[in-house]
C-alpha positions in Angstrom: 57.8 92.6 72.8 61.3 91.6 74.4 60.0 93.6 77.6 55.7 91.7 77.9 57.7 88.6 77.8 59.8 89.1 80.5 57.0 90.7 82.5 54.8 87.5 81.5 57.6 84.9 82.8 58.0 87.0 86.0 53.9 86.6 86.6 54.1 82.7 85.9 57.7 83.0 88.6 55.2 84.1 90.9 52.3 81.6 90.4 54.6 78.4 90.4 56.4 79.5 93.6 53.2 80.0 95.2 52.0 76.4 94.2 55.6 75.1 95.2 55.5 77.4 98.6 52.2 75.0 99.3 53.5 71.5 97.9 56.3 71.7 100.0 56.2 69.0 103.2 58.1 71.3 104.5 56.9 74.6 105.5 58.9 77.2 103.6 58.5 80.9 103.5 57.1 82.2 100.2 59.6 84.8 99.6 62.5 82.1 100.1 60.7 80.5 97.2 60.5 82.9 95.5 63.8 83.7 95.5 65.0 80.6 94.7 62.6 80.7 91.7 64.4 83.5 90.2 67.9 82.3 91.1 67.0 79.2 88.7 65.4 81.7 86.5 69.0 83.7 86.1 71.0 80.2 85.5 69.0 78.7 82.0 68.1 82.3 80.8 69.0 85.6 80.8 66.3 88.0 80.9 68.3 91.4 80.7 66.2 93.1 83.6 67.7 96.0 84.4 66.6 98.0 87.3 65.7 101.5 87.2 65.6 102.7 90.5 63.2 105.4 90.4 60.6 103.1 87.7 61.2 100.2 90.5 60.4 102.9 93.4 57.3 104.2 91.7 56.0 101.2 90.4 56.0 98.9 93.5 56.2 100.6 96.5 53.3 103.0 97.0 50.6 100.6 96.2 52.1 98.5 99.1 52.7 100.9 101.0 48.9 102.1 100.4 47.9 98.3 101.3 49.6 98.1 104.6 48.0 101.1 106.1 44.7 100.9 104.2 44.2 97.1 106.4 46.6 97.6 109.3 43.9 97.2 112.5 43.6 101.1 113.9 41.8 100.6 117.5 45.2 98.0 117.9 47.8 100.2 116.4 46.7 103.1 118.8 47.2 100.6 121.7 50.4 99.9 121.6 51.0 103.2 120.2 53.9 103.6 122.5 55.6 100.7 121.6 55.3 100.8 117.8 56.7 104.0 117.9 59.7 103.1 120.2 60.4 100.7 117.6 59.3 102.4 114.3 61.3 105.4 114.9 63.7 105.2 117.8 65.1 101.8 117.0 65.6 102.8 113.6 67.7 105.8 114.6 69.2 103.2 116.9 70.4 100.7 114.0 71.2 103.5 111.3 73.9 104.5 113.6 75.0 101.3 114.9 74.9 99.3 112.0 76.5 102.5 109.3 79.6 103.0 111.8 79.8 98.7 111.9 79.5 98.1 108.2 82.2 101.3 107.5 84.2 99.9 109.7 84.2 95.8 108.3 84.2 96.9 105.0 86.4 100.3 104.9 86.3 100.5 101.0 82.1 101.5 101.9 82.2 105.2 102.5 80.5 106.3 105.5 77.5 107.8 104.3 76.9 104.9 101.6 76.9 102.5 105.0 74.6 104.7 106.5 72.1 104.5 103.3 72.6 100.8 103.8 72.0 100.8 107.7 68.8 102.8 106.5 67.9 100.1 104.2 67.5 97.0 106.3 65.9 99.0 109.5 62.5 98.2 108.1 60.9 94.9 108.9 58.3 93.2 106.6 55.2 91.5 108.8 54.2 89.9 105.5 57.5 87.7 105.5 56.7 87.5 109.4 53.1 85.9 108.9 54.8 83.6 105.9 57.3 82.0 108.0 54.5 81.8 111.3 52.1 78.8 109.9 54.3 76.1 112.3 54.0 78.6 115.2 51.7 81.2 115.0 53.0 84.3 116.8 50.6 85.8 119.6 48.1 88.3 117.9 49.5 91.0 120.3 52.7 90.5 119.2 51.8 90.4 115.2 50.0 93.7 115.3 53.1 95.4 117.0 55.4 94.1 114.4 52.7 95.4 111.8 52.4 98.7 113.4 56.1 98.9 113.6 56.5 98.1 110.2 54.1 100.4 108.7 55.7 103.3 110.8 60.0 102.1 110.0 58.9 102.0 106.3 58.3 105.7 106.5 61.0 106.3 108.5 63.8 104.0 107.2 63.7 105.2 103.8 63.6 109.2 104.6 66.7 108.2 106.3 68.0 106.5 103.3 67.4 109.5 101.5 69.4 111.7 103.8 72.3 109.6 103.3 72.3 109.3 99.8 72.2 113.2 99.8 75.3 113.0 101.7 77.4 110.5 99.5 76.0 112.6 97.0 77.1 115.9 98.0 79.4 115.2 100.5 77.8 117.2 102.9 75.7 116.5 105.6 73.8 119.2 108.6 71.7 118.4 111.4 69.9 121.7 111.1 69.0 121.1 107.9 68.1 117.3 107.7 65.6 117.8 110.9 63.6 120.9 108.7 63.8 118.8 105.9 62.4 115.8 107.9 59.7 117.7 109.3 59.3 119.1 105.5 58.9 115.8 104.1 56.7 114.1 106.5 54.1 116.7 107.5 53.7 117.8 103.6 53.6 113.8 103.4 50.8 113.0 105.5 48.5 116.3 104.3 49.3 115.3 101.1 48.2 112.0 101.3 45.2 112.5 103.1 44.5 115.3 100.8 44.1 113.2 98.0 42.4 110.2 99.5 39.5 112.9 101.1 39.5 114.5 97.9 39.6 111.3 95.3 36.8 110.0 97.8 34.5 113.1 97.7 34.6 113.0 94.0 33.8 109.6 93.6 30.9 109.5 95.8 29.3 112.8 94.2 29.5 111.0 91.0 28.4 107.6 92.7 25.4 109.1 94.1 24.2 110.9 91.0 24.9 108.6 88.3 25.1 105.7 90.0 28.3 103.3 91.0 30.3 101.3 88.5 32.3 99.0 90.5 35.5 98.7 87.9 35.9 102.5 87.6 35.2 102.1 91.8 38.5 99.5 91.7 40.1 101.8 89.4 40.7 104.7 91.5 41.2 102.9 94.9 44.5 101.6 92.4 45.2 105.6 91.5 45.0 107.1 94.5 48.7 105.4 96.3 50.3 106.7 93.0 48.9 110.2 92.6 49.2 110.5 96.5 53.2 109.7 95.8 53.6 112.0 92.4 52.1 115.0 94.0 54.4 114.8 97.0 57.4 114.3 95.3 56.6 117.0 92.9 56.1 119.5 95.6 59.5 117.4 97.4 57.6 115.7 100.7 58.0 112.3 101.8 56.0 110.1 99.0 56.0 106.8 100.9 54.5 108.7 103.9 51.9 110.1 101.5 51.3 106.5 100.2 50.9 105.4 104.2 49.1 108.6 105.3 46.6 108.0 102.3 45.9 104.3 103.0 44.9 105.2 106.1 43.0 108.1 105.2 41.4 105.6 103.6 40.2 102.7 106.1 38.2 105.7 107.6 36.4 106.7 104.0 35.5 103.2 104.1 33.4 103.7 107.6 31.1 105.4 105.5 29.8 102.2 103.8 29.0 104.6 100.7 30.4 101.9 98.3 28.1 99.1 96.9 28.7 95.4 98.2 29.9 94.2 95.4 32.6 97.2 94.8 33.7 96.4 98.1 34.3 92.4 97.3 35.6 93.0 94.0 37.7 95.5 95.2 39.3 93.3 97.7 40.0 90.9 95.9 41.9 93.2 93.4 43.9 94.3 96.1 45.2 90.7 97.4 45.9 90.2 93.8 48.3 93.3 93.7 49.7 92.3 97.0 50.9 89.1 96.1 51.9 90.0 92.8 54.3 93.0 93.7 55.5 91.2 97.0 56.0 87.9 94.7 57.9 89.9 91.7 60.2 91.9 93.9 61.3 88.5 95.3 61.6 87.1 92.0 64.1 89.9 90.9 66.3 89.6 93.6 66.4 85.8 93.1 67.3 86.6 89.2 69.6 89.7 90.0 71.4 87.3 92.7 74.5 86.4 90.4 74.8 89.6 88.6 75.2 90.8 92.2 77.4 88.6 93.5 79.8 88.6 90.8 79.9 92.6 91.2 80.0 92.3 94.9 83.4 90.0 95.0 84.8 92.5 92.8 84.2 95.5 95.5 85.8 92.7 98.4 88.6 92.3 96.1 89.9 95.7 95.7 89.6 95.6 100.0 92.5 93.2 99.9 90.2 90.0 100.9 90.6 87.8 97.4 87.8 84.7 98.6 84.2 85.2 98.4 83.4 84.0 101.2 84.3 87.2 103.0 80.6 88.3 101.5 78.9 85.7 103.4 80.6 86.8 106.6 79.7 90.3 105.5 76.3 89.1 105.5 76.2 87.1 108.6 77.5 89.4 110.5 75.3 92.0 109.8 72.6 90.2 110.3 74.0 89.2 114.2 74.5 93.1 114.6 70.8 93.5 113.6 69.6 91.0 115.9 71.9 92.4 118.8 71.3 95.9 118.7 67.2 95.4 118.3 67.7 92.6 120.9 69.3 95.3 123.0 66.7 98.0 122.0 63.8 95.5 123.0 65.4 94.9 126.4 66.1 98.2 127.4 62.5 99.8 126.1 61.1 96.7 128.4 63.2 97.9 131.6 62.4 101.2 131.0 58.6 100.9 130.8 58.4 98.5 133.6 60.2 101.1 135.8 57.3 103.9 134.9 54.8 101.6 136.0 56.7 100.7 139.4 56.4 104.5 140.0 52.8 104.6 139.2 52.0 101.3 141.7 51.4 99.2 138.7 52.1 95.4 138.2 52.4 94.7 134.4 53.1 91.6 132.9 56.8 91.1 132.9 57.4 89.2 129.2 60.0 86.0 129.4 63.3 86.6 127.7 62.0 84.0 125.3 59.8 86.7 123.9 62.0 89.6 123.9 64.4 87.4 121.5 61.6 86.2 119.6 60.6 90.0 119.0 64.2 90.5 117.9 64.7 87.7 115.6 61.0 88.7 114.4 62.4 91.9 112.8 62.4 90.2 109.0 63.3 92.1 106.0 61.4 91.9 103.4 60.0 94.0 100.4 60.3 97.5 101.2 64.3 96.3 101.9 64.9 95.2 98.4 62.8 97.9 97.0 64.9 100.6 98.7 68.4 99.6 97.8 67.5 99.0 94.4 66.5 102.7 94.5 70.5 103.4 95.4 71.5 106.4 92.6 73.5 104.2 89.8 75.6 107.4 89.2 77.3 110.5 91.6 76.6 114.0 90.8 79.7 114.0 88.5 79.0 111.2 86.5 81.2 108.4 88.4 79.8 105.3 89.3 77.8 105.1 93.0 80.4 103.6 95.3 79.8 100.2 96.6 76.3 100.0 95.3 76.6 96.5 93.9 78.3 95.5 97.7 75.0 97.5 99.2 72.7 95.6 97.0 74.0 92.1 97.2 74.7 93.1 101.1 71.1 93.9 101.5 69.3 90.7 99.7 71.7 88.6 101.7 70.4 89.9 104.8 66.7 89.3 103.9 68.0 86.0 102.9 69.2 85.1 106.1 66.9 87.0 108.5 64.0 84.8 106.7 65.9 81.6 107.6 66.9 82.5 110.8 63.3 83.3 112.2 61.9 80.3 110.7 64.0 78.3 112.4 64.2 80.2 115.6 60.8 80.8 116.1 59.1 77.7 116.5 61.2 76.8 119.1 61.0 80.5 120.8 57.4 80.2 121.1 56.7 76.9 121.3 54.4 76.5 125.2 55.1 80.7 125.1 52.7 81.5 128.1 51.4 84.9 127.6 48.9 86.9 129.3 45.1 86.3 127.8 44.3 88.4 125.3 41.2 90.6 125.9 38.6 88.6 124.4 36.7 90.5 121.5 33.2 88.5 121.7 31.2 90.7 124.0 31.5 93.7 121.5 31.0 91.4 118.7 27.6 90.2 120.2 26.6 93.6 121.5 27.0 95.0 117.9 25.2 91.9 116.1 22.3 92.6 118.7 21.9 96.2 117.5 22.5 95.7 114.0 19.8 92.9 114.4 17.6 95.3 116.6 17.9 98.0 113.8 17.1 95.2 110.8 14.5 94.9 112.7 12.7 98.3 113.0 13.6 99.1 109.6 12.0 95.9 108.1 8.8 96.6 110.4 8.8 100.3 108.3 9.1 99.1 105.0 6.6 96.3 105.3 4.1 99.0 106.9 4.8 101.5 103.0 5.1 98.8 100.9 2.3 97.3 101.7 0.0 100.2 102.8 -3.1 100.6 100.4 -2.4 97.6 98.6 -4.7 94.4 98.6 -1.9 92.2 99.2 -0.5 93.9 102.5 -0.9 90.4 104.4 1.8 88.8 101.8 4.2 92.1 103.0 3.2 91.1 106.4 4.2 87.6 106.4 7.4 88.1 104.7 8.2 90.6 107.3 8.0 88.3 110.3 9.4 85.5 108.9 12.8 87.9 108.3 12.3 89.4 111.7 12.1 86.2 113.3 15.6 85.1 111.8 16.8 88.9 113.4 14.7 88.2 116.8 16.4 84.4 116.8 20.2 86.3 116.8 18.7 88.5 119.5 18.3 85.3 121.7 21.4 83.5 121.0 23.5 87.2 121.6 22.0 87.9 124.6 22.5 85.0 126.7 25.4 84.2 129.2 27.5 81.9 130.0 26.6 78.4 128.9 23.6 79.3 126.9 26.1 81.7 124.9 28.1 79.2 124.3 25.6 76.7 123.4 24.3 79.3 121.1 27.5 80.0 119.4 28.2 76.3 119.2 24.5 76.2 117.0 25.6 79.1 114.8 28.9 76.9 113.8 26.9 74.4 113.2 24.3 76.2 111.0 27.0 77.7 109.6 28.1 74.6 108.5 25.7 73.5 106.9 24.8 77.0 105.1 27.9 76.3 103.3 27.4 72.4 102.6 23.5 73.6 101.1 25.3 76.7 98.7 28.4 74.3 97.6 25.3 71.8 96.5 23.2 74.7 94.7 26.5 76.0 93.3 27.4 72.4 91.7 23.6 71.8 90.8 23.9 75.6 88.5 26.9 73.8 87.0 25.3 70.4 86.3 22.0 72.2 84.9 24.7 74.6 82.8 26.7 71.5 81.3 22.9 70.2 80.2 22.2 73.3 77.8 19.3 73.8 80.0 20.7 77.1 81.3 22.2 80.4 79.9 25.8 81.2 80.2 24.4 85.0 81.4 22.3 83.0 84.0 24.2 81.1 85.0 27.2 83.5 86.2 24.5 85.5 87.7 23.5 82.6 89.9 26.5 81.2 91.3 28.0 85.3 91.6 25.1 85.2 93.8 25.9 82.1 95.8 29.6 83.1 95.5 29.0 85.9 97.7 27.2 84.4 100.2 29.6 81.8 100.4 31.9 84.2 101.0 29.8 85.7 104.2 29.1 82.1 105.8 32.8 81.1 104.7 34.3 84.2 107.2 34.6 83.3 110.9 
């Protein structure tokens, strides 16, 4: 009982920080909020929560991790494939290195491989923290998809290295040899195995979909499974389960090309998944808001016994750390930049050369977020003989500050970084759009023409078939027009669809509101009634998308 309670107040955490997040005249990041929330939380009440890491591992991160590269933009993510991969797995080399030999030699009473776990902790970045702390100054769309391409990519790779170093605190022992097998180990059996059971979860579904028709909650249901048998089966047979829990979500964006699921699985579905999102995202924050003093307390203790007797040596820890982050991406950034530039000088080519406006902004845009706190509350409580971890408490409370203060610092640093930013134009997207609403029209079309010709062959109503036909076809053959224009007239045509957009969605707020008057009147069922308004719900939801 003790335990639903606590998981009930967490869920009502989340829900008042979100209302306080939008409240707020000033525009706060969520997670800051959230944090706060369960820093309040920890001062009237003690809840007791105590962290398990591997529960805490499983239970939060592969549905994320699932999310992320389930809805991460492909076609973008292949474009800059050079880049995110620069950043995913070369700059986190980069920082485990820089930042373990830094925080071991600050803080001596850290052993070495403990400051490596912790270096592999805060290398990943967290674009949803990004995007929370954006609304004053939306960061360039080119920009936002590196940093989520990065981050779906450093996830992965941050926390194999985290494992490798707790293996070595652990043991004591530590080979090149045999960490680069075992990487290669872990994230190949990762990815087949995560692809494996998306292909396989799919097939199954959709041989039972097609025979006995689709029920959308069992639908929902497995799209949930799927990130957490993807993770189990590759930690049973010891691969990489967060790559598995990537590896499948993408796996899965392509089983969704085949458009196999019903309409309203797919809607449904969706917005089952945002729910998920924002609660695990919104209860990890929570935690490390309610955990906050428990940490600290712990981690003065650890600066105490390394001779420095005033806490406030944790929040130079913390600040420091931080700058070192920020440097040595800053650095990483800035080199990358000079060395790509230099291949295209060789190959006679004249990129865009970014300002060093941007190249900070990039740095400072390296939040930590989820997957941060997730991973260093994963940090083994015990060593193999049954002494505490060292430093753990220091690593945790270490960690949340630095998420703490890489959130402020980018929302205060970037609005001002790119604020009048000029960039390059982005390619714009509205040709293809247009070419493939012409031939989806163009194929309505033909397809309407067919079925009006069976349904109403033989019968002694074919002219009603016939006029319902054209008058469809003529909404089709009016698209047609208004795609195929140029210049002006395109835009003209566009500006017409806004409009009729518009007013689409004025006519089904009125028809929605009329359902509910004619409800409140007893003059229509409850049954009918949802079944009406799911219907203008969903359209709604169609004319509502831009």
């Amino acid at each position: 009982m003790e335990t639903i309670a606590v998981a009930l107040i967490l869920l009502l955490a989340v829900v008042v920080s979100s209302a306080f997040a939008r409240m707020s005249p000033v525009a706060l990041p969520l997670p800051l909020v959230q944090i706060a929330i369960g820093a309040v939380i920890a001062s009237v009440a003690n809840l007791g929560v105590e962290l398990q890491p591997d529960i805490f591992f499983l239970l939060f991160l592969p549905p994320l991790l699932f999310l992320d590269g389930w809805r991460i933009p492909k076609e973008r993510l292949f474009r800059d494939k050079g880049t995110i991969l620069e950043l995913a797995l070369g700059l986190v080399v980069f920082t485990v290195i820089g930042i373990g030999y830094f925080v071991h030699w600050m803080i001596p009473a850290v052993p070495l491989a403990v400051a490596f776990a912790l270096a592999a902790i805060v290398s990943p970045t967290d674009p949803i923290a990004v995007s929370a702390i954006a609304a004053r100054a939306p960061i360039p769309g080119r920009l936002m998809h590196i940093l989520e391409g990065e981050s779906l990519l450093n996830d992965a790779s941050g926390l194999v290295c985290m494992r490798f170093a707790i293996v070595a605190a652990l043991t004591g022992t530590f080979s090149i040899a045999t960490a680069i097998g075992t990487f290669l180990w872990l994230a190949i059996g990762g990815v087949i195995i995560g692809v494996g059971v998306t292909w396989v979860a799919a097939t199954w579904k959709n041989w039972l979909s097609q025979r006995f028709g689709e029920e959308t909650g069992s639908q929902i249901l497995i799209s949930l499974l799927i990130p957490f048998g993807a993770y189990l089966l590759a930690e049973r047979l010891h691969c990489s389960g967060i790559l598995a829990a990537v590896a499948a979500g993408i796996a899965m964006s392509y089983v969704e090309q085949s458009g196999q699921a019903l309409p309203v699985t797919r809607v449904r579905r969706s917005a089952v998944w945002d729910l998920v999102q924002l609660t695990a995202n919104g209860i990890i924050f929570v935690l490390l808001g309610e955990q906050l003093p428990q940490l600290f307390t712990s981690a003065a203790r650890v600066v105490h016994e390394t001779g420095h007797h005033k806490p406030v040596w944790l929040l130079l820890y913390v600040l420091a750390i931080n700058f070192a982050l920020a440097a040595l991406r800053f650095v990483w950034v800035w080199t990358s930049l000079r060395f790509t530039l230099f291949r295209a000088a060789l190959k006679g080519e004249h990129p865009y050369v970014p300002s060093w406006r941007l190249i900070a902004a990039t740095s400072l845009a390296g939040v930590r977020g989820t997957i941060t706190l997730a991973g260093v509350l994963t940090l083994p409580l015990t060593m193999n003989d049954g002494s505490a971890f060292p430093a753990r408490d220091l690593a945790i409370f270490l960690a949340a500050g630095v998420i703490i203060v890489s959130l402020v610092a980018a929302s205060l640093s970037l609005p001002y970084l790119l604020r009048k930013l000029e960039l390059p134009p982005e390619p714009s997207r509205q040709e293809e759009e247009d070419r493939a609403r012409i031939a989806a029209a163009e194929a309505a079309i033909q397809a309407i023409a067919q079925a009006q010709h069976d349904m109403g062959e033989g019968r002694g109503d074919a002219d009603l078939y016939t006029d319902a036909g054209l008058r469809i076809m003529e909404l089709y053959r009016h698209r047609i027009d208004g795609r195929s224009r140029a210049g002006k007239d395109a835009a003209l045509a566009r500006k017409i669809d806004e409009i009729e957009r518009r007013l689409r969605l004025i006519a089904l707020r009125a028809e929605r509101t009329e359902f509910y008057r004619i409800a409140r009147g007893h003059q229509l069922s409850e049954e009918t009634t949802r079944k009406l308004v799911r219907e203008v719900d969903l359209l709604e939801s169609r004319f509502a998308t831009k």
